[in-house]
C-alpha positions as CSV (number, residue, x, y, z in Angstrom):
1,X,0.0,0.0,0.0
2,X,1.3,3.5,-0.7
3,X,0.2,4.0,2.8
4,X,3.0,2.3,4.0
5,X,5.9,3.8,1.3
6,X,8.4,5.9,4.1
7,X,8.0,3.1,6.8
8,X,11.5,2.8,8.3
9,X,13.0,-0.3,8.0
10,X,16.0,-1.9,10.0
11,X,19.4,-2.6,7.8
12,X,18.7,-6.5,8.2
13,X,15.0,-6.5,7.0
14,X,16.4,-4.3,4.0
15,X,19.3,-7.0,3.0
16,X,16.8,-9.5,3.7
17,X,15.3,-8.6,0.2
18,X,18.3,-7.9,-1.7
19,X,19.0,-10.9,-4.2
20,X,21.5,-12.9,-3.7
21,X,23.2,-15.7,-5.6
22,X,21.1,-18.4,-4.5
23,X,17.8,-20.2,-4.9
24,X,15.3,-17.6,-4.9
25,X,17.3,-15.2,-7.3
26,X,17.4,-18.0,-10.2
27,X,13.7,-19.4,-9.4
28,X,12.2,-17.2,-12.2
29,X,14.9,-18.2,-14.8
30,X,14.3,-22.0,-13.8
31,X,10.3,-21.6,-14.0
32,X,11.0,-19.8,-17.8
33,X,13.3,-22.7,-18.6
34,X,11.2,-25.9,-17.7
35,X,8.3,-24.2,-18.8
36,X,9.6,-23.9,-22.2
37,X,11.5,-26.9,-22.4
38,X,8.1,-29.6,-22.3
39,X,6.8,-28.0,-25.0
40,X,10.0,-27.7,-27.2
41,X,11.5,-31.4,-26.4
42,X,7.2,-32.6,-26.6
43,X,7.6,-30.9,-29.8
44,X,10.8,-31.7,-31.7
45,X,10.3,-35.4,-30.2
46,X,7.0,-35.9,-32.0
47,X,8.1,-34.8,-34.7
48,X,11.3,-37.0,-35.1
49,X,9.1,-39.6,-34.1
50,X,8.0,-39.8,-37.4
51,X,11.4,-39.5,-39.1
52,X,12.1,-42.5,-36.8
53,X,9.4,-44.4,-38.0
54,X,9.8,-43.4,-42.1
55,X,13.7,-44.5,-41.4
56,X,12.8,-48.2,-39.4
57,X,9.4,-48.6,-42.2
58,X,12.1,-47.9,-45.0
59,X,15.2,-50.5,-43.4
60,X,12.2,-52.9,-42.9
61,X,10.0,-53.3,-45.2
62,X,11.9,-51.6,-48.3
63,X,15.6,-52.6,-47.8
64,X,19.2,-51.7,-47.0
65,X,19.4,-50.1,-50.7
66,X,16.6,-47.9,-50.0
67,X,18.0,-47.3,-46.8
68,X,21.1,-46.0,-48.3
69,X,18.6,-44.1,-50.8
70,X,17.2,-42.1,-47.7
71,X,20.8,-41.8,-46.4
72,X,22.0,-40.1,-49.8
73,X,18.7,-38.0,-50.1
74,X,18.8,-36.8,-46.6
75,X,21.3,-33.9,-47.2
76,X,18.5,-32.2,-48.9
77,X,16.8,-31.9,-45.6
78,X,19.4,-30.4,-43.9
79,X,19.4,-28.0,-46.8
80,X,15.7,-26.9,-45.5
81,X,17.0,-26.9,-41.8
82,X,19.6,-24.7,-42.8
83,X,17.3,-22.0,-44.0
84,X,14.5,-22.6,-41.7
85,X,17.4,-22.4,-39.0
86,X,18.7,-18.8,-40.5
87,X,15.2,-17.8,-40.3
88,X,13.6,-19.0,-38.0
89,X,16.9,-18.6,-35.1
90,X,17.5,-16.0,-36.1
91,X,13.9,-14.8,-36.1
92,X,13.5,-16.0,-32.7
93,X,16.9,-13.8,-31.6
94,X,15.7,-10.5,-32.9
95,X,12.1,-10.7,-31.4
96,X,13.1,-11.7,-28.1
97,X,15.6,-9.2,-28.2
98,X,12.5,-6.6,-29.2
99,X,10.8,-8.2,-26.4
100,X,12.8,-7.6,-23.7
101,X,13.0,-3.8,-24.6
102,X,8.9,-3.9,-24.1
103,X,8.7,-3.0,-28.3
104,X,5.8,-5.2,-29.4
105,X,5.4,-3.6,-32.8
106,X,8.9,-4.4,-34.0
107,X,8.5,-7.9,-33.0
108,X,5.5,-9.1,-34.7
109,X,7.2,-7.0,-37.9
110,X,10.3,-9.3,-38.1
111,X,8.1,-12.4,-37.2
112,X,6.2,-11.8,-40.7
113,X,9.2,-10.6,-43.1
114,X,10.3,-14.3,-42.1
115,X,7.1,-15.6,-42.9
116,X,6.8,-14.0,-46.3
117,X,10.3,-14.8,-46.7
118,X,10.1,-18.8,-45.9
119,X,7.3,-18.9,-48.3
120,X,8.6,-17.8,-51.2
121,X,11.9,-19.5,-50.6
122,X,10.2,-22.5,-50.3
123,X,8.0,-22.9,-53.1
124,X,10.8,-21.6,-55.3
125,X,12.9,-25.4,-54.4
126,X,10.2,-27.0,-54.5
127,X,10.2,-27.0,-57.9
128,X,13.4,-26.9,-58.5
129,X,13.9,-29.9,-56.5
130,X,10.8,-31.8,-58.1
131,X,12.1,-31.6,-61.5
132,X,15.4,-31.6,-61.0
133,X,15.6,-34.5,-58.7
134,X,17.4,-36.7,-60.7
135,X,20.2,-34.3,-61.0
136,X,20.3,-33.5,-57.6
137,X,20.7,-37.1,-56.1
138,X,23.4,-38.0,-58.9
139,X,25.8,-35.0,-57.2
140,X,24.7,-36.4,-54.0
141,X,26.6,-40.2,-54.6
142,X,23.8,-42.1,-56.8
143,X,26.0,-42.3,-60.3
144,X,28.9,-44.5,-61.1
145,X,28.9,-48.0,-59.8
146,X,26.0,-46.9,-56.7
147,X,23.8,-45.3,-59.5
148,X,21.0,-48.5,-58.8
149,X,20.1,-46.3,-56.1
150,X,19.4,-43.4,-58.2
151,X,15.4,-44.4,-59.0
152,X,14.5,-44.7,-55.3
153,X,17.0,-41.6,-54.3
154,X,14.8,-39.5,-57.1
155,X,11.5,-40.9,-56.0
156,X,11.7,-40.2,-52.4
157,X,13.4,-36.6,-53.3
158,X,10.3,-35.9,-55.6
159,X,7.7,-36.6,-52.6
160,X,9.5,-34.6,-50.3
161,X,9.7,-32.0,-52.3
162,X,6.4,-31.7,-52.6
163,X,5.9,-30.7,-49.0
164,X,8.7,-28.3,-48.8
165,X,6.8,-25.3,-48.2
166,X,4.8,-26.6,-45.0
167,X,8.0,-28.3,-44.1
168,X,9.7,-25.0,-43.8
169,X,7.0,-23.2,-42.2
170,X,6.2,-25.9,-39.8
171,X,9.7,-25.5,-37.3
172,X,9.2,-21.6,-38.1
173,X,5.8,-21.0,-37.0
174,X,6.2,-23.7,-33.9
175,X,9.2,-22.0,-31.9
176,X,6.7,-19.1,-31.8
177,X,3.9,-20.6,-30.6
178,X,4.8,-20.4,-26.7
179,X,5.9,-17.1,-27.0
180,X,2.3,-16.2,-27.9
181,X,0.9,-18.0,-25.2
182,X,-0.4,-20.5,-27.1
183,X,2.3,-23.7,-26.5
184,X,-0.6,-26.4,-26.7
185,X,-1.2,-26.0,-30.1
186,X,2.3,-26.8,-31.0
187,X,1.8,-29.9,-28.8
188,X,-1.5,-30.8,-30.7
189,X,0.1,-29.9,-34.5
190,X,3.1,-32.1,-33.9
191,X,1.1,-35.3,-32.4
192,X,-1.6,-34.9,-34.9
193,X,1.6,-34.8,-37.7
194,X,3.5,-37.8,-36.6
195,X,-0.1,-39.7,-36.7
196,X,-0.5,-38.6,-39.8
197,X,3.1,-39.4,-41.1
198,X,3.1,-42.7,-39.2
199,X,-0.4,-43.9,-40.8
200,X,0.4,-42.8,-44.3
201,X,4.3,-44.7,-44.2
202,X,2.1,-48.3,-43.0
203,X,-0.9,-47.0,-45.9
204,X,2.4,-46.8,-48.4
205,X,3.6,-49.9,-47.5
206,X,1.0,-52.2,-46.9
207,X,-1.7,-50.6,-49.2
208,X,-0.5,-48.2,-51.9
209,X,2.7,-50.0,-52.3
210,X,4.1,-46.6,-53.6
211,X,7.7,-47.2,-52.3
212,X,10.5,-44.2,-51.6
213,X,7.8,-41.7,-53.2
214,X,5.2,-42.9,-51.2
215,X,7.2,-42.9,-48.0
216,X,8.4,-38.9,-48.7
217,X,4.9,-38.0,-49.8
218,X,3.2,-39.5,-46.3
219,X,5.4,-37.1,-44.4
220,X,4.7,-34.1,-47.3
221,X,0.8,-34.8,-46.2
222,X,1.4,-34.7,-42.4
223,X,3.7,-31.5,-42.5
224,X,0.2,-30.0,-44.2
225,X,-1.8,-31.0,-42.0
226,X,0.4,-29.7,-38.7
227,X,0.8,-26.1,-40.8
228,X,-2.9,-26.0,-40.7
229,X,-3.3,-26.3,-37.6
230,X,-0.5,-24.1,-36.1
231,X,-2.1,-21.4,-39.0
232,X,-5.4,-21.4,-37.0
233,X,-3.2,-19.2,-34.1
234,X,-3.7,-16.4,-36.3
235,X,-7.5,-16.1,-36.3
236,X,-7.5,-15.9,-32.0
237,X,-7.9,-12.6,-30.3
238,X,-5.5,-11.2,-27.8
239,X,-2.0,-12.3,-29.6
240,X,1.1,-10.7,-30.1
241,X,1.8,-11.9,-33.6
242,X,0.0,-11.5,-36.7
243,X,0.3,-12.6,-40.6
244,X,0.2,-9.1,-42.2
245,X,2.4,-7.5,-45.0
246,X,2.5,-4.2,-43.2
247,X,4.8,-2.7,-41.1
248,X,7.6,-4.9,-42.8
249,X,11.2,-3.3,-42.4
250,X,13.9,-4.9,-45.1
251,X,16.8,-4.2,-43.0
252,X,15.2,-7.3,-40.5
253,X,16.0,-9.5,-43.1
254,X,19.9,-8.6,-42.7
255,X,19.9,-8.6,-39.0
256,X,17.8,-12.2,-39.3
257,X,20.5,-13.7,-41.5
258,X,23.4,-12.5,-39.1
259,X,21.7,-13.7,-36.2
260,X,20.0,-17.5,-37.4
261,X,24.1,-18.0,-39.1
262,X,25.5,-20.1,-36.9
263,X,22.2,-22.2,-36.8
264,X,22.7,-22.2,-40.8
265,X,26.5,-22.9,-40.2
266,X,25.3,-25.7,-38.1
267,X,23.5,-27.4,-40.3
268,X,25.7,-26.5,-43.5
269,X,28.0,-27.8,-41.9
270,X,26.1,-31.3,-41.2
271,X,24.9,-31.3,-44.6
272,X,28.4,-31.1,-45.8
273,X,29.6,-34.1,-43.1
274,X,27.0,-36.2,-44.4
275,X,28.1,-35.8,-47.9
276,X,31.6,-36.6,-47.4
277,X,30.8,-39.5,-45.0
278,X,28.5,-40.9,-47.7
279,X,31.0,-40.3,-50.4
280,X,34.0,-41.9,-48.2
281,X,31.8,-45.0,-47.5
282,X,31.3,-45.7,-50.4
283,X,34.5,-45.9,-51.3
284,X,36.1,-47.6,-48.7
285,X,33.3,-49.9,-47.7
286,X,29.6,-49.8,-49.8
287,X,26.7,-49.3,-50.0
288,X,25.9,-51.4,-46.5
289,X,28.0,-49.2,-44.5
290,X,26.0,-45.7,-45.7
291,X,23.2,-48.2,-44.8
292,X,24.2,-47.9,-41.5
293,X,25.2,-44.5,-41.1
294,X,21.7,-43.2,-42.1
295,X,20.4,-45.5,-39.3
296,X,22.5,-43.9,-37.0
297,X,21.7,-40.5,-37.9
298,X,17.7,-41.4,-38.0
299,X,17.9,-42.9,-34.6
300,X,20.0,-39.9,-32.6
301,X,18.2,-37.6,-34.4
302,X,15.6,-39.1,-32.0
303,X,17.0,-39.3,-29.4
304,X,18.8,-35.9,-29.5
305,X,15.6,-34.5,-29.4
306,X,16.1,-34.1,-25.3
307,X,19.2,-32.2,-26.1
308,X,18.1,-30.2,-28.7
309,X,15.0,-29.3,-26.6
310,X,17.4,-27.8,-24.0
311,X,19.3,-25.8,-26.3
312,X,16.4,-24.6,-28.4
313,X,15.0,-23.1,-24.7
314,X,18.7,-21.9,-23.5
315,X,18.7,-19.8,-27.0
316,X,15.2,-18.4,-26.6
317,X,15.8,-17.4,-22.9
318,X,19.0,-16.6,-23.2
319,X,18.0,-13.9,-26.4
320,X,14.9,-12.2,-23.6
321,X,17.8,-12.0,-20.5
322,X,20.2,-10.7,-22.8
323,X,17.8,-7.6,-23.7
324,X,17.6,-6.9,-20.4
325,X,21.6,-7.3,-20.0
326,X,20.9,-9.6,-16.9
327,X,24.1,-11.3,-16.2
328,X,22.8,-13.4,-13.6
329,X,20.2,-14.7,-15.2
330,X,22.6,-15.6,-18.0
331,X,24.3,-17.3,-15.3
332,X,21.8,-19.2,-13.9
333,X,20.5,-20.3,-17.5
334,X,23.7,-22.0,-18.4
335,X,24.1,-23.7,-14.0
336,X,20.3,-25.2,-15.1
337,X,20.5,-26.5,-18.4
338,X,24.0,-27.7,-18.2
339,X,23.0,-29.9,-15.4
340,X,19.7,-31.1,-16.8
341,X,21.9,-31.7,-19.9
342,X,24.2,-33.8,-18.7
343,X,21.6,-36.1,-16.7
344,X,19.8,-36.7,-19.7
345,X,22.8,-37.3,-21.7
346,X,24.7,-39.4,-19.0
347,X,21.3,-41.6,-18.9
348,X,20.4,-42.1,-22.5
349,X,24.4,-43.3,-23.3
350,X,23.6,-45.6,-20.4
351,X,20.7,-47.3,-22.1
352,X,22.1,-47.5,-25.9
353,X,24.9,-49.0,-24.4
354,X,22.6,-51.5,-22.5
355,X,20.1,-52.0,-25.4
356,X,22.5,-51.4,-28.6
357,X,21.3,-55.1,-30.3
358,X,17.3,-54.1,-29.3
359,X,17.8,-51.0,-30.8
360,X,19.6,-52.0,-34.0
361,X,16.7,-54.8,-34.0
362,X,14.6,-51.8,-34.9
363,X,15.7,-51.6,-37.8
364,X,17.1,-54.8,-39.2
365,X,15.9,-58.5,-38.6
366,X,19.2,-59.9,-40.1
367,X,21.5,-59.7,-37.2
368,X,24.3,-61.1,-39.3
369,X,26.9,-59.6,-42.1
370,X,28.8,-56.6,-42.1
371,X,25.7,-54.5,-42.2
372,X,24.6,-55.7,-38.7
373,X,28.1,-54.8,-37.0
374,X,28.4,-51.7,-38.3
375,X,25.3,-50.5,-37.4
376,X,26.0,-52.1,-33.9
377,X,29.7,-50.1,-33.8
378,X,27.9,-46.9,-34.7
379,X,25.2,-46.8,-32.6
380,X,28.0,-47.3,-29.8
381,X,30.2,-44.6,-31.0
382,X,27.2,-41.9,-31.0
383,X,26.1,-43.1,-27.5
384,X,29.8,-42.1,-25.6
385,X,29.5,-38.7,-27.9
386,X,25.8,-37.9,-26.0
387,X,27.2,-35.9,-22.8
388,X,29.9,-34.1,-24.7
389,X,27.7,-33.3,-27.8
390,X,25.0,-31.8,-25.4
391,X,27.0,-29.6,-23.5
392,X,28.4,-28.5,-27.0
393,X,24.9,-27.8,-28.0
394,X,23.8,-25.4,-25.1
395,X,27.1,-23.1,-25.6
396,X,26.7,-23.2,-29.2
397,X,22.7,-22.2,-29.0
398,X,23.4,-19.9,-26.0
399,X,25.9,-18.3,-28.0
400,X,23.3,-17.6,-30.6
401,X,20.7,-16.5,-28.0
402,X,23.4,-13.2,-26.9
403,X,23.6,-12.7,-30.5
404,X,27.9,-13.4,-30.2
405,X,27.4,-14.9,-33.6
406,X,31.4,-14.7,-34.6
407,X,32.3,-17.2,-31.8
408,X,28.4,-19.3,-32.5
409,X,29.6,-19.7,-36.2
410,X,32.8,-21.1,-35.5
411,X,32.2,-23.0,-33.0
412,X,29.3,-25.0,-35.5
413,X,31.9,-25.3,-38.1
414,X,34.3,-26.6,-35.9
415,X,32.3,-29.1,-34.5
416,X,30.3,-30.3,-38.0
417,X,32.9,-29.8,-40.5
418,X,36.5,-29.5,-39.2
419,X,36.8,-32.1,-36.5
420,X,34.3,-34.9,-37.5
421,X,35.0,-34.4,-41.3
422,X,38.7,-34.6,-41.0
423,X,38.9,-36.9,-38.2
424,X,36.4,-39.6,-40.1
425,X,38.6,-39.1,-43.5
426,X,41.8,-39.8,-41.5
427,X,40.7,-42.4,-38.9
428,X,38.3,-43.9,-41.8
429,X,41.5,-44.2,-44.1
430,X,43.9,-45.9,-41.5
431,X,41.1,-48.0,-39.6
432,X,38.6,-48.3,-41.9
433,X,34.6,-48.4,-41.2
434,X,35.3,-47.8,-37.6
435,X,37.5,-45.3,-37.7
436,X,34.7,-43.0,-39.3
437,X,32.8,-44.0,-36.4
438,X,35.1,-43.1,-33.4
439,X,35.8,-39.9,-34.6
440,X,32.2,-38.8,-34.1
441,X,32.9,-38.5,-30.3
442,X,36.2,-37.6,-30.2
443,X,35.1,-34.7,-32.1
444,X,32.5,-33.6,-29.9
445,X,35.1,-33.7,-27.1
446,X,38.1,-31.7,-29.3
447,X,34.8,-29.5,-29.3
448,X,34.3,-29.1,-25.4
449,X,37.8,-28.8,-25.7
450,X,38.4,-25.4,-27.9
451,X,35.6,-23.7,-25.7
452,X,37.8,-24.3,-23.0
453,X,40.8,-22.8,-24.4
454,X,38.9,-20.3,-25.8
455,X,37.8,-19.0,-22.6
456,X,41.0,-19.1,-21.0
457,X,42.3,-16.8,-23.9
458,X,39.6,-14.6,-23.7
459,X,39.0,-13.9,-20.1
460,X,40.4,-10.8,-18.7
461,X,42.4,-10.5,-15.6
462,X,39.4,-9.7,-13.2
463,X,37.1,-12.5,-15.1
464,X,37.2,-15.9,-13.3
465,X,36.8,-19.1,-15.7
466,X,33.0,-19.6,-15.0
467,X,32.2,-15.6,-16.1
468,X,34.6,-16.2,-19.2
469,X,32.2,-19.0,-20.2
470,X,28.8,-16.4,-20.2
471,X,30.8,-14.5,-22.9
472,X,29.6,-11.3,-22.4
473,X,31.1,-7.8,-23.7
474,X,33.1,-6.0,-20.7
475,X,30.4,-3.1,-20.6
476,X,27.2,-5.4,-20.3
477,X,24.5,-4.7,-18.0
478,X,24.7,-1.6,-15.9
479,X,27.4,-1.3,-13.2
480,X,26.9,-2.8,-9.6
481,X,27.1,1.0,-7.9
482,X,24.0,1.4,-10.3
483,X,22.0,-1.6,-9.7
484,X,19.6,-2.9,-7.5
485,X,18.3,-6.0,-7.3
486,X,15.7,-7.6,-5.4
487,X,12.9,-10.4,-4.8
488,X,9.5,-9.7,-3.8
489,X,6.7,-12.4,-2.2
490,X,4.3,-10.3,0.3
491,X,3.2,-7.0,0.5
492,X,5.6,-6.5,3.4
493,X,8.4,-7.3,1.1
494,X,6.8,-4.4,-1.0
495,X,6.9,-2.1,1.4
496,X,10.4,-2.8,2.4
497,X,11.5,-2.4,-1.2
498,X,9.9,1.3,-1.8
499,X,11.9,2.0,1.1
500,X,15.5,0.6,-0.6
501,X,14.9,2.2,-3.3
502,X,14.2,5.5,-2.4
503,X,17.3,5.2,-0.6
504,X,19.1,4.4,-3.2
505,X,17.6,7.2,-5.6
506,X,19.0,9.4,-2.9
507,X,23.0,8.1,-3.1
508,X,22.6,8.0,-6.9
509,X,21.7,11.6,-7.0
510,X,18.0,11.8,-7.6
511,X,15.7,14.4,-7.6
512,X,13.2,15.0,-5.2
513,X,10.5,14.1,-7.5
514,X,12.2,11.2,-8.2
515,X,12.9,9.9,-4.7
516,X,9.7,10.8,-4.3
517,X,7.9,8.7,-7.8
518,X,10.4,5.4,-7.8
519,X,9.6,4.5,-4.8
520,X,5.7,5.0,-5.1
521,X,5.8,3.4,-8.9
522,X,7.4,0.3,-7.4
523,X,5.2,-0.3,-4.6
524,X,2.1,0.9,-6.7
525,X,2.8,-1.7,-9.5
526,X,4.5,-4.5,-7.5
527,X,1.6,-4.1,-4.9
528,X,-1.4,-4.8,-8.1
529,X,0.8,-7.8,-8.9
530,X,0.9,-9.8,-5.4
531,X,-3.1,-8.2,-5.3
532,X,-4.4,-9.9,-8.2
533,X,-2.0,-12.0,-9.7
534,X,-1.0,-14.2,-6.4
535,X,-4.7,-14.3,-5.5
536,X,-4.6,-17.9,-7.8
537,X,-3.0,-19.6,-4.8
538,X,-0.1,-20.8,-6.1
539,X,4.0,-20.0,-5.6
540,X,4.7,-16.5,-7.3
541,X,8.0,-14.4,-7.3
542,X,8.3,-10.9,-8.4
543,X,11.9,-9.6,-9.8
544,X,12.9,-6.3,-9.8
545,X,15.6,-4.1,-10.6
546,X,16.2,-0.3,-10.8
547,X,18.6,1.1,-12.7
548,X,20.6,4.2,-12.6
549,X,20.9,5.5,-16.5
550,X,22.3,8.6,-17.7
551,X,18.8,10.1,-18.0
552,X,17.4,9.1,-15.1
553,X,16.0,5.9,-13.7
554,X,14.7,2.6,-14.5
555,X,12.3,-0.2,-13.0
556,X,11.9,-3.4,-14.3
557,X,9.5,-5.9,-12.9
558,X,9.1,-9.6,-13.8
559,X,7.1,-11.9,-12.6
560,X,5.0,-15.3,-13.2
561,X,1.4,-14.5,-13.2
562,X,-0.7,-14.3,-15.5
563,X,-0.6,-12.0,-17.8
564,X,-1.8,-8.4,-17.4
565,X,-0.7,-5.0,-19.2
566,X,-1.9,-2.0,-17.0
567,X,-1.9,0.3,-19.8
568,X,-3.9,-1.8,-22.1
569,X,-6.4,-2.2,-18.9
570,X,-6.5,1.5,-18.4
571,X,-7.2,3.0,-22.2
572,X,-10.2,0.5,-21.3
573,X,-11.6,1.9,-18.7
574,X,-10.8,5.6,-19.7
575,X,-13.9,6.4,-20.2
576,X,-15.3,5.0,-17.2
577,X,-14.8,6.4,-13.4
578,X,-12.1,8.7,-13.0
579,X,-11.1,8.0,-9.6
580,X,-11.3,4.2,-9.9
581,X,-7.9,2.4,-10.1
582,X,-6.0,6.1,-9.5
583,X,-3.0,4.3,-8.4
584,X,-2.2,2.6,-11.8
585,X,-3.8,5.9,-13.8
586,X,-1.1,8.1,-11.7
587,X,1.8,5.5,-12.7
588,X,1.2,5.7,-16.4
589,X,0.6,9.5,-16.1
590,X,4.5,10.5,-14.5
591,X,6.5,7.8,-16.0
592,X,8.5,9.2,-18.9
593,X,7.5,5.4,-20.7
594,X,5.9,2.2,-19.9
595,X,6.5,-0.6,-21.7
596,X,4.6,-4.2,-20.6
597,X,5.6,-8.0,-22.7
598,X,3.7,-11.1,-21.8
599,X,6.3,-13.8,-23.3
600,X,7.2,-17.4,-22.2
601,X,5.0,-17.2,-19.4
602,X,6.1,-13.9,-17.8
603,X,5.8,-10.6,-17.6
604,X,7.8,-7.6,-17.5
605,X,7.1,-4.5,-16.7
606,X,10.2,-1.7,-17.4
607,X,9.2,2.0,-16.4
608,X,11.1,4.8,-17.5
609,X,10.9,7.9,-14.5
């Protein structure tokens, strides 16, 4: 209550609300980050799922040539990941950056000049891919003495084609979906497209009999019918985003490119290591040993859905703290999903190591021949590579998130293309087939490594090692004489707080209309927050910070209720009583700005005085 704003307050009851590093100061950042992460990993597993299924349905039922088919088509893929993953990364990057300055406008512009963009990009190789396909796969290894594989390589590269546009929409659309608030329909698209894919692979199979082009159109027809349903967003009331040609700026489409980069370096990069690992099977080995390698890649790009899920929520917090320049959040973000990284990793090794012949059963009934041991050797190799290859994954996409895209480029074309590449053509030439194999996790670990040493060079003489590794500019986030920082639960913690920062307007040379108007804004605003948005009666925390600029002063509250924008609520009840809600009507009024995002399931609330 304002009431209660000069109540004098002992030193200890003051530094009893002053965050501190420990588990209170992080609880919003862990909240953001598992919230996020059920929907992301729920996501990207269903919808691996059904590349799971196409790749066991194909090794099954259609054979080890057709496997190696899939395995030489499957660089076009990666060829669509790479530009959904420069647009929609980079996307992501700049409107959580827009969103953590409060500016909703400019973020729902750069959502759409992707859109726009992905469409047109898409349809364009679509037909280029359709008609060209037998082209296409004869540069990808189907000619010479493997060209029998080049009728089913075509097929299957005709009937993806054909759903190129929904399949780079799909991942585009999807990463935006919880930051609209609406994360369940990204959760219903993606089950309702696996279904889909899963039903039309066993319709191909046992019904159609339409082989590789029947398999690639089944998963064309599901990535339809999930871009349908993630479309229908766009006709609810009370969202963010919105599919409109106005407003578009063509400088985003720069600033997208140079942020989504190292996600397109990423997967460049992978499309060029499967290339060369396809190309130096086949001539050291055949056709059974690129058999085996696109098993491998089908099954871990299952099961690196977990990881990927972590790193895909590291990059979209990581983009909304580093708009605020919150170095402890940063902090906290990489402590948590490191952790949770490493479990997961440490667990799934554990049980491909265990289950390597039930896994490799998947796919193959013969469990004899070459064929069967290499897959067996592979599926090993990946599984050690799991711990290391995660970690790797949360630098590289936290990287991308604090938009350092120099060190986030190189440290994806390090990882794809330098180390595996030249460690599988130089292991794979001494030791054969299982040299290619071991140098999958050694790479990951020379990986692990160079951040390491990276750090080390990097860090200044004040840094210690763990700050090095949040890579941050030397002049991020204001100065510690200018900050303060503190949690809020109760209205007496409210009350306390008016009174620290009043106080601290007072050392930091503040007016006395602003020692005066901090204080009251904070306890004004804070105060509606525990009022209405704890009255649920669950576990809330409010952050704040104020912030000594140049100009004057800045408050920043975030919290986890639901959402609620007091200046929308006021211009709706402007023309109603005058004296009702005076408190919020007086904030808005002597505040130089007000700026309010509802994103990921939290608010913030950043006044300028």
């Amino acid at each position: 209550m304002i009431s209660g704003l000069f109540l004098k307050k002992t030193a200890t009851e003051m530094e009893s609300i002053v965050t501190t590093k420990n588990r209170e100061s992080s609880a919003i950042v862990r909240e953001m980050f598992f919230g996020s992460l059920s929907v992301l990993i729920f996501s990207s597993v269903s919808t691996m799922l059904g590349s799971l299924v196409d790749g066991i349905i194909t090794s099954r039922f259609l054979g080890d040539a057709a496997m190696a088919s899939f395995s030489i088509v499957s660089p076009v893929y990666n060829i669509l990941m790479m530009l959904s993953g420069i647009l929609s990364s980079g996307t992501q990057v700049a409107y959580t950056r827009h969103i953590g300055r409060g500016d909703a406008d400019r973020a729902r512009a750069v959502f759409n000049i992707c859109f726009f963009t992905a469409l047109g990009l898409s349809v364009t190789l679509m037909i280029v891919s359709f008609f060209g396909s037998d082209v296409i796969c004869s540069l990808l290894g189907a000619s010479g003495k493997d060209a029998n594989m080049l009728p089913m390589a075509s097929a299957y590269l005709k009937g993806f084609a054909l759903g190129f546009p929904a399949n780079l929409l799909v991942p585009i659309i999807s990463g935006f979906m919880q930051i609209d608030g609406d994360r369940q329909r990204t959760v219903y698209a993606t089950g309702i497209m696996t279904a889909t894919n899963i039903t039309g692979d066993l319709l191909n199979v046992f019904v159609f009999h339409g082989g590789m082009f029947g398999m690639a159109f089944a998963t064309s027809v599901a990535n339809y019918v999930a871009l349908v349903i993630l479309l229908l967003h766009f006709t609810k009331k009370n969202i963010v985003l919105a599919i409109s040609p106005r407003g578009l700026v063509g400088s985003d489409i720069g600033e997208i490119v140079k942020n989504g980069l190292p996600n397109a370096i990423a997967n460049g990069s992978l499309m060029l290591q499967k290339i060369t690992l396809n190309y130096l099977l086949l001539a050291i080995a055949g056709q059974w040993a690129v058999s085996a390698l696109g098993k491998s890649f089908t099954f871990y790009g299952f099961v690196n859905t977990v990881q990927m899920g972590i790193g895909q929520s590291v990059m979209l917090i990581a983009g909304i703290l580093a708009g605020e320049e919150d170095a402890r959040g940063l902090k906290d973000l990489q402590n948590i999903a490191i952790k949770f990284s490493l479990i997961c990793a440490v667990i799934c090794c554990a049980v491909i190591l265990l289950f390597t012949p039930v896994f490799v059963g998947l796919f193959m009934a013969d469990t004899t021949g070459e064929a069967y041991t290499a897959a067996l050797a592979i599926f090993r190799a990946n599984a050690v590579g799991l711990p290391f290859m995660g970690i790797n994954l949360v630098f590289m996409l936290y990287l991308q998130g604090i938009r350092n895209a120099v060190l986030a480029r190189t440290f994806s074309f390090l990882e794809r293309a330098v180390y595996i590449i030249g460690l599988a053509v130089l292991l794979g030439v001494l030791f054969g087939v299982d040299g290619v194999w071991v140098a999958m996790p050694i790479a990951e670990i020379a990986t692990l490594l160079t951040y390491l040493v990276v750090v080390v060079v990097r860090k200044g003489k004040r840094e210690s090692l763990r700050a090095g590794f949040l890579f941050l500019r030397e002049n991020f986030g204001a100065l510690s004489e200018n900050l303060l920082e503190f949690s809020m639960r109760t209205m007496e913690d409210v009350v306390a707080a008016s009174d620290c920062v009043q106080q601290f307007v007072r050392t930091h040379g503040g007016s006395a209309r602003e020692r005066m108007m901090l204080p009251l804004c904070l306890e004004e605003m804070a105060g509606n927050i525990i009022r209405f948005g704890f009255s649920d009666g669950k576990a809330h925390h409010i952050e704040s910070k104020v912030i000594r600029k140049e100009d004057g002063f800045v408050i920043r509250l975030k919290d986890d209720c639901a959402p609620f924008s007091p200046t929308e609520w006021l211009s709706l009840h402007e023309a109603e009583d005058k004296t009702a809600n005076i408190g919020i009507r007086m904030v808005t009024a002597v505040a130089k700005e007000v700026r309010y995002v509802s994103s990921m399931q939290m608010n913030c609330l950043i006044l300028d005085v």
